[in-house]
N, C-alpha and C positions, 0 to 999 in steps of 0.2 A: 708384132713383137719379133725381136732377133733372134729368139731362144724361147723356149718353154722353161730350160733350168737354166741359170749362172752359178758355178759353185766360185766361191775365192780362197784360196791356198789347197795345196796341192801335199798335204800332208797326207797320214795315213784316214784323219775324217774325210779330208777333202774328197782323195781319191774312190774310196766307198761310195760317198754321196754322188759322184758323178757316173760309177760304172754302174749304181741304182737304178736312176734318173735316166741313163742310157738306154740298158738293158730293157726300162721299162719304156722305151719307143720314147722318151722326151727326147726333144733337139737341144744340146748339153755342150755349155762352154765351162774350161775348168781354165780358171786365173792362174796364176803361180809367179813368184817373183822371180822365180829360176827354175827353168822345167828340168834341168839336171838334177837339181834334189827333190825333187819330187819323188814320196816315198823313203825319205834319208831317216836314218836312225841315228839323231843325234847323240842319243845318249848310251845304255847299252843296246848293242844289235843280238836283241833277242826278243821273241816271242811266246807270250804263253808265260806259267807261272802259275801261284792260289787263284784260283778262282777265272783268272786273265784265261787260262788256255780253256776254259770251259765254253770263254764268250767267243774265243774263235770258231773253238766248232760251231756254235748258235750262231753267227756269222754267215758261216757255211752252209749249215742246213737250213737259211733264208737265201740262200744264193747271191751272197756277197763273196770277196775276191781274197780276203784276208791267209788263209787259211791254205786255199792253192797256192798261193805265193808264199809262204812259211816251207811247204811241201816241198820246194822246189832248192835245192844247193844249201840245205843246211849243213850247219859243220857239226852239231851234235843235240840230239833228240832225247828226249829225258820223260818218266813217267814221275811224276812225285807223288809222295805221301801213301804210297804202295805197300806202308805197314798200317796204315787208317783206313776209314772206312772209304764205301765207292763214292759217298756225298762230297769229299774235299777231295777226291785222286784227280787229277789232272795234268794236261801234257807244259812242256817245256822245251824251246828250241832254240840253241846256240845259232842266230843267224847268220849268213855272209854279209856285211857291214856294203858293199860293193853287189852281189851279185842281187838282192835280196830289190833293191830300187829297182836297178834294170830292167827285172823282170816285169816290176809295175809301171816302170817308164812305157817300156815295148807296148804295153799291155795296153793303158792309158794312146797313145799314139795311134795304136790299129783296131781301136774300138769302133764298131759302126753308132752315130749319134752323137759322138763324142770327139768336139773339137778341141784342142789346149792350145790356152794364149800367154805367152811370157807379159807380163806387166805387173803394177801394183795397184789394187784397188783404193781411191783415197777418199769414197763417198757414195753414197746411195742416190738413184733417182727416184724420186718418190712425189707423190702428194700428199694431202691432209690424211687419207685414208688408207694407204696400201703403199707397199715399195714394187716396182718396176723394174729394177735395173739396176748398172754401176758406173760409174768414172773412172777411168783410169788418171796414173798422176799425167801419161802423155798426152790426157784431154779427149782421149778417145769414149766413146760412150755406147754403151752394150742394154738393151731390152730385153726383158722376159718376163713372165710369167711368174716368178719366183726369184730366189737367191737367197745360196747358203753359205754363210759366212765359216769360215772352219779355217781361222786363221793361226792356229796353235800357240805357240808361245811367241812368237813377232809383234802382237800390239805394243807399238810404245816400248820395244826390250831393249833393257840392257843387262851388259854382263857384268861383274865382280868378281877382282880377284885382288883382296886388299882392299889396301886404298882407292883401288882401280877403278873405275867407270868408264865402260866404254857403252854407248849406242849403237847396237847390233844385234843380229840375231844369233839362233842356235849355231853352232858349228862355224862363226865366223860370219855369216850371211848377213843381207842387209835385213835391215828389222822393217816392220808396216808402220810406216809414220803416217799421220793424218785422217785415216780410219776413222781411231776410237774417239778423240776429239768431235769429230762428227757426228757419232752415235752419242755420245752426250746431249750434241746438239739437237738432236733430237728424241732428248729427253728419257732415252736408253743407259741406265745404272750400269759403270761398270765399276772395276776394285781392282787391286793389287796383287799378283801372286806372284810365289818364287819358286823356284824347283834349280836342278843341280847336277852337274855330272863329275865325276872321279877324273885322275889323269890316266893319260895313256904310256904305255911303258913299252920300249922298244925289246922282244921277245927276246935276242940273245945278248942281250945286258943281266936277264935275270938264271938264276941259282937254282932250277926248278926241282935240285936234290933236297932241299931244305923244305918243301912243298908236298903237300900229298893228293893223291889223283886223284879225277872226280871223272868216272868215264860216264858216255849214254846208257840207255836201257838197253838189256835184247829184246827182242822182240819186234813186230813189225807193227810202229804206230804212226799216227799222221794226223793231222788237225783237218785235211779235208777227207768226208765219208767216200768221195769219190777217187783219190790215192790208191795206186794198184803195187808204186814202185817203193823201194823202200832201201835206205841206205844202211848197208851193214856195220853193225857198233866197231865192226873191225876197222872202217873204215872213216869212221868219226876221229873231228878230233877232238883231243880231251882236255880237259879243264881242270884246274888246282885250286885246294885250300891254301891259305896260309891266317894264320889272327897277329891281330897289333900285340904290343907288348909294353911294358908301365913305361919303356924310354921313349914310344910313342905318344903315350898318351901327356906326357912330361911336357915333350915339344908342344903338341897343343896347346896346355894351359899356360906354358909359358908367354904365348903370342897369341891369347884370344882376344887381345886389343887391336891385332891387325887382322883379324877375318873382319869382312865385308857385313858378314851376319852379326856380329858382335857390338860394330863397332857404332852402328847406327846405319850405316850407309843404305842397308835393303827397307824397306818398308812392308814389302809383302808378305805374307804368312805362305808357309814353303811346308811342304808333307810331311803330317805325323809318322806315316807308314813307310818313309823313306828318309831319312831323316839325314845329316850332314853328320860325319865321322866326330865334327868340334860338338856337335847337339848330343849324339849319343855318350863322348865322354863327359859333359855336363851333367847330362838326364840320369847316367847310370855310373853315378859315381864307384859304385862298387863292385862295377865288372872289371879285374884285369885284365881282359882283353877281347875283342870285336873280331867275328871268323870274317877274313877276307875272300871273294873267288875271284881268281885270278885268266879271265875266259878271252881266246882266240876275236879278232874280230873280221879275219877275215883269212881266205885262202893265200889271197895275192899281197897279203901288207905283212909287217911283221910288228904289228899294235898288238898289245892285248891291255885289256877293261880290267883293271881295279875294282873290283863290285865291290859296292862299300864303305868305296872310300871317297865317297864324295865330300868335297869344301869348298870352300870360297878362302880360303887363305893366300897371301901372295905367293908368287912364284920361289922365294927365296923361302918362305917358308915351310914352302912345298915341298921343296928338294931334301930338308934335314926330314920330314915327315916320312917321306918316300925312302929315304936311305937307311930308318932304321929298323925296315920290315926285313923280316926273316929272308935271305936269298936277292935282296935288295941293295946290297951293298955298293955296287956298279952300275947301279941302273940306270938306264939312260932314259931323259922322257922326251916324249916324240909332241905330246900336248898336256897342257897342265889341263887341271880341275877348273869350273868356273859357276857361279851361281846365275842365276838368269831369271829378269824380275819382266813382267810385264803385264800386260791387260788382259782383264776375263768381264764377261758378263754378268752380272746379281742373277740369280738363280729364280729370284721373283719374278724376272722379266720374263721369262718362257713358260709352256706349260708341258705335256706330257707327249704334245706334237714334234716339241721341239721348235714351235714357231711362235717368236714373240707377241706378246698378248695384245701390245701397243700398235704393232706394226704389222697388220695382216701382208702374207708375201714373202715375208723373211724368219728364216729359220739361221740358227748356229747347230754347230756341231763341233765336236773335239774338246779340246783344252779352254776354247772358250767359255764351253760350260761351265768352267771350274772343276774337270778333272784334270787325272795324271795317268800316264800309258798311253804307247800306242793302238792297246788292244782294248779300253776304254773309247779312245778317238773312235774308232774305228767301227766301233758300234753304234756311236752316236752318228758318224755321217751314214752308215744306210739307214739307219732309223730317218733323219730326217731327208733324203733321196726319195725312201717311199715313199715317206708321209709328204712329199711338195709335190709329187708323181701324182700319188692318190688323187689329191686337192685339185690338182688340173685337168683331172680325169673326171672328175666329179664324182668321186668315188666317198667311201665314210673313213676316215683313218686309221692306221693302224696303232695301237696302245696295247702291249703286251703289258702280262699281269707279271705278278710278280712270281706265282704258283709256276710260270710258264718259260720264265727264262731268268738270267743275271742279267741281260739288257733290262729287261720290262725291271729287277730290282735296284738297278743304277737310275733311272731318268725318273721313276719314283721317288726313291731316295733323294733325287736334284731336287725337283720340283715341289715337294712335299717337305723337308725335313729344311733341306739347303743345306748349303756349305761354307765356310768361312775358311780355309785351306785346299790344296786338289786336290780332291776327293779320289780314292783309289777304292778297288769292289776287292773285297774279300768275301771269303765262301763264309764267314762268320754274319756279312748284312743279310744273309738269306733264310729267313726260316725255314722253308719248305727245300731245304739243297740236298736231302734226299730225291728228293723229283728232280732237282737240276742237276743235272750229272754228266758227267763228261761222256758216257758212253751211249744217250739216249738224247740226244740233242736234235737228231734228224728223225726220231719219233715225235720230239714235241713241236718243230719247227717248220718240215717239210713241208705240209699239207698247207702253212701258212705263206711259205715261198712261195708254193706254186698257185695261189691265189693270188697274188697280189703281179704273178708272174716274169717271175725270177728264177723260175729252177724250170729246165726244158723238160721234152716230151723224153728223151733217151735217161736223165737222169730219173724223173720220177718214174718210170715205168720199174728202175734197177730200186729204186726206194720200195716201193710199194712188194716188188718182190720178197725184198729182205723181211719187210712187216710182215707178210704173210708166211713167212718161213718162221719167225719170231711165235706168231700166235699159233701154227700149226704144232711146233715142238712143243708149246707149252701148256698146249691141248692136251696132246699124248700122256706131256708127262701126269699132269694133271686128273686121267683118269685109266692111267696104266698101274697096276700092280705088278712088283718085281716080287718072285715068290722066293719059296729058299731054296734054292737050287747052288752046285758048287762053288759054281765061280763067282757069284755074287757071296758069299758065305768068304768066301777067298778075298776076295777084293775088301770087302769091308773088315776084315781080322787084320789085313794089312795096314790097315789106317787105328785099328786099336779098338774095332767094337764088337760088342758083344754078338752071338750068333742070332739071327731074326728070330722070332716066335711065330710068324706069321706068315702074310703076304704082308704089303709095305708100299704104300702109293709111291709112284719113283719122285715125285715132287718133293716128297717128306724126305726121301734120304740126301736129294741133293744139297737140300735145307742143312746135312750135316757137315761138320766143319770137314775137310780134306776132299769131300765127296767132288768129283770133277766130271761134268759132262759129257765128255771125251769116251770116260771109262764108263760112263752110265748107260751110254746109247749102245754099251756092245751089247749090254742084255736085256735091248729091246727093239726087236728087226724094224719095229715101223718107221723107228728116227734112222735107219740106216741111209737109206734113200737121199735124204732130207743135205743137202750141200750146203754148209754155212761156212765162214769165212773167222776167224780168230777172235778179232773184236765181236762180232755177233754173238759167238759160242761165252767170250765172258759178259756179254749183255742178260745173254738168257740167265747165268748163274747168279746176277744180280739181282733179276728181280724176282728169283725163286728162292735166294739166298736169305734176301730182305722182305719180304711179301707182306710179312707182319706190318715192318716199319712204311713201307711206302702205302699201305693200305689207309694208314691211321693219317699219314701226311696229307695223301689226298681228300681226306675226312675233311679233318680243317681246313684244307685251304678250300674245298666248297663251302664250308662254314661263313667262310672270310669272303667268299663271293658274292651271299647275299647282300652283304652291304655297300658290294662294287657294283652291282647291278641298280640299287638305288641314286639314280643320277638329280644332282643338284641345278636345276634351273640356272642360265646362264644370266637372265639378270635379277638374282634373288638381291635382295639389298640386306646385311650381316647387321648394320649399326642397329635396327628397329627391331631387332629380334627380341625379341623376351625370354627372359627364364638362361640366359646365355652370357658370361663374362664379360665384359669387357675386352677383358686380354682375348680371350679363343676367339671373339668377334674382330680385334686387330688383326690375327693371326689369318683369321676365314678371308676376310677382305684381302688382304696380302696376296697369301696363297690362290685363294679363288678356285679351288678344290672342283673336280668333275664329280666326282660321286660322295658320297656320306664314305664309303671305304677309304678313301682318299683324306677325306678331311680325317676322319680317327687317328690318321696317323703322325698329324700336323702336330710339331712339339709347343707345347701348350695348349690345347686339346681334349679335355678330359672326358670321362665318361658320359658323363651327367649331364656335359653342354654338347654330345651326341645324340644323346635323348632327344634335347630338345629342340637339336636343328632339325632331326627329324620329325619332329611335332611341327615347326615352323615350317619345313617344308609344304606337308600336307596344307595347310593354311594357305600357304602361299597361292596353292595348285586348284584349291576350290576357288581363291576369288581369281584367279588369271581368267 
């Protein structure tokens, strides 16, 4: 073999899966049709977001690359939902559109194991049983071990604007012809999708007195646990609201015979959770108006993103759309909006590996899957990097639960449920997202990097410290009584409570609302010693805060494990079963579920015909 891994495109999955596969001593070619965008942000240059900046740090704390790279030349850092609880808070980060690649270009370039090749892949070598390899279109031909397709939005794309149709990829680029065609040909399901980006608006055309500011957090945050440096919000830059208004929305319904979307021209089903500015004033007819952000894309350019305002409308109809926003009057546009239809994979075809069912050898990653975001992508190619790693290793694979991370509840969600649009992760798909937390990501994650061996001796040693300072504070607090003594009498009247009665475990007071562990530990000398760092100190408060809730979350989700642990024989045959529908028997076949926890949650599914595949299993298992 020429390689152990071949990854093809050089997206944000791509790149994951290759510095995986690297990292973890495979000899690693990463394809790309243009190694200059590799890592491009076609749409907005930003990272992070609901639920999205959560998957970074879990990124991170498996020792993927996403997250360092966010860390590095952001123009503005953001905590959100910091009036809710710690289950949905998560980070956000205005990235440089330009410096933001770079850094994963450099990165990708001086990796050891890791070669990059400019070309286009237009085929797989393969035989009856497994895939080997790939073709470029120059006729060159590359072996390995594996190959992860993680070709994003380029199968077969074109773009939309109007009437328009042009064959091309994101940002301009050329799109992957010949590919997906191929993968048909060998009897791999793929479908339609659409996704979209807003226009770009050249910065001093716009009125930004008529706009109100949207600055970063204080504070010192960062999406990797290993970030020591930290840019000051003084030195961010800041981002604007502005909302459409009825003479907006006017223009649209006047010309929804010339959007692309409207008009017939797309075919693919394009995101519920991101929807086109002509969708949202259809869908919401009785909103007067849609909040716009108005966000920087870069240091060195004078672009700023439209968030929001995505279309596919012509460019002529662009410009009255654009012209009648608040401060918009002279704006000048540097790039219009365009819709972008192309090829993805059936969600049936893969399973929890990420490596097609049909085609042992080859795995997808990114947008292929049928999702949307970078920070989605980005999960799914280290997901499949280690698990093609693993497999060469001859190792057992990795499948993260759902209790364990938003990865493990997105390739569930893929594989189990499917999608018929690009699926995007909100912290709403996750029951247990009290466990999944943006600030415990390297508690649940760590020990899982560093097994699979991704996270080095200097980083785990600085992890494991942190833990041990974690459960040593919580120790204390846990079995230290604060008595009534002044300044504790003082501190707590300050906050509006009544005088103690007692002694008062320190655990229980901090569990009160204003209580801060900062001021907790002055009146009790053993935590003094004890050095912890910002994020840690509001780790501790969360899970003394919540102890109830997370006690009862991790209840159930052991609850929910017994039936993950129940694994479904890989050649059970679904049609011969008894006592079981029809339909949940198409669905079982389908799906082809690893464990009985897996199948429950397959739509169509019921109780009753869980019962009984675990009666048929047993069955199964005594005559095998």
């Amino acid at each position: 073999m020429d390689y152990n891994v071949i990854v093809v495109g050089g997206g944000h999955a791509g790149l994951e899966a290759a510095f995986a596969s690297a990292h973890m001593g495979m000899k690693t070619l990463l394809v790309s049709i243009n190694i200059k965008m590799m890592g491009n942000m076609p749409c907005n240059p930003s990272i992070g977001g609901s639920a999205k900046g959560i998957v970074v740090r879990e990124i991170d704390a498996l020792g993927g690359m996403m997250g360092i790279a966010a860390d590095h030349h952001y123009l503005q850092m953001k905590m959100l939902n910091t009036g809710k609880g710690p289950g949905v808070q998560c980070l956000r980060a205005q990235q440089d559109k330009l410096e933001y690649p770079k850094y994963l270009q450099d990165l990708a370039l001086n990796t050891p194991n890791l070669e990059v090749k400019e070309g286009s892949v237009v085929s797989l070598i393969h035989d009856e049983h497994k895939v080997f390899g790939v073709k470029l279109q120059s006729g060159e031909e590359y072996t390995s071990d594996a190959v992860i397709l993680s070709t994003g939005t380029y199968m077969e794309s074109y773009i939309f604007r109007g009437h328009k149709k042009i064959q091309q990829g994101p940002d301009g680029e050329k799109p992957s012809l010949g590919l997906s065609p191929y993968l048909r040909s060998m009897g791999i399901e793929t479908y339609r999708l659409k996704t979209g980006t807003p226009p770009r608006i050249r910065r001093d055309s716009i009125d930004f007195s008529k706009a109100s500011v949207e600055p970063g957090s204080r504070g010192n945050y960062a999406f990797s646990f290993m970030t020591k440096e930290f840019i000051p919000v003084e030195k961010q830059e800041p981002c604007y609201l502005i909302y459409t208004n009825e003479n907006t929305h006017q223009i649209i319904r006047d010309h929804l015979d010339e959007t692309a979307l409207y008009s017939g021209n797309i075919v693919g089903v394009g995101p519920r959770y991101c929807p086109s500015i002509e969708s949202k004033i259809i869908t919401f007819k009785d909103k007067t108006r849609h909040q716009l952000f108005l966000e920087p894309e870069s240091r060195y350019t004078d672009s700023i993103y439209v968030q929001g305002f995505s279309t596919s409308m012509s460019e002529e109809v662009q410009d009255l759309m654009i012209k009648s926003l608040p401060g918009f009057e002279n704006a000048v546009v540097l790039k219009y909006a365009y819709a972008i239809e192309y090829d993805a994979i059936k969600t049936t075809e893969y399973g929890p590996t990420l490596e097609l069912k049909k085609w042992p050898g080859l795995y997808i990653a990114g947008q292929i899957c049928g999702t949307s975001g970078y920070e989605e992508a980005a999960g799914l190619g280290l997901m499949a990097g280690i698990n093609a790693s693993l497999k060469i290793q001859g190792k057992e694979p990795l499948i993260l639960r759902r209790d364990q991370s938003y990865i493990g509840v997105m390739i569930d969600d893929l594989v189990t449920k499917g999608t018929e649009e690009p699926y995007r992760l909100l912290s709403s798909r996750a029951e247990y997202r009290l466990l999944l937390r943006h600030d415990n990501a390297d508690l649940r994650l760590t020990d899982i990097g560093r097994e699979v061996g991704l996270i080095s001796d200097e980083r785990y040693e600085y992890f494991t410290s942190k833990r041990n300072n974690i459960n040593k504070v919580t120790e204390i607090l846990e079995s230290t009584y604060v008595g009534k003594r002044k300044e504790v009498e003082e501190y707590l009247a300050s906050l509006g409570f009544n005088e103690l009665k007692g002694g008062v475990l320190a655990s229980e007071l901090l569990k009160r609302p204003g209580v801060r562990y900062t001021e907790l530990a002055k009146f009790i000398p053993e935590l003094k010693d004890i050095e912890l760092d910002e994020q840690t100190i509001d780790e501790i408060e969360v899970i003394e805060k919540y102890e109830g809730y997370i006690v009862k979350q991790k209840r159930d989700a052991l609850n929910s494990q017994k039936l993950e642990e129940l694994v479904i024989p890989t050649d059970i045959i679904y049609k011969d079963m008894n006592g079981i529908r029809l339909e949940a028997r198409e669905k079982l076949e389908k799906v082809r579920p690893l464990t009985v926890g897996q199948a429950s949650r397959i739509s169509g599914v019921n109780p009753s015909d869980i019962s009984m595949l675990i009666l048929n299993i047993k069955k199964w298992k005594r005559h095998e």
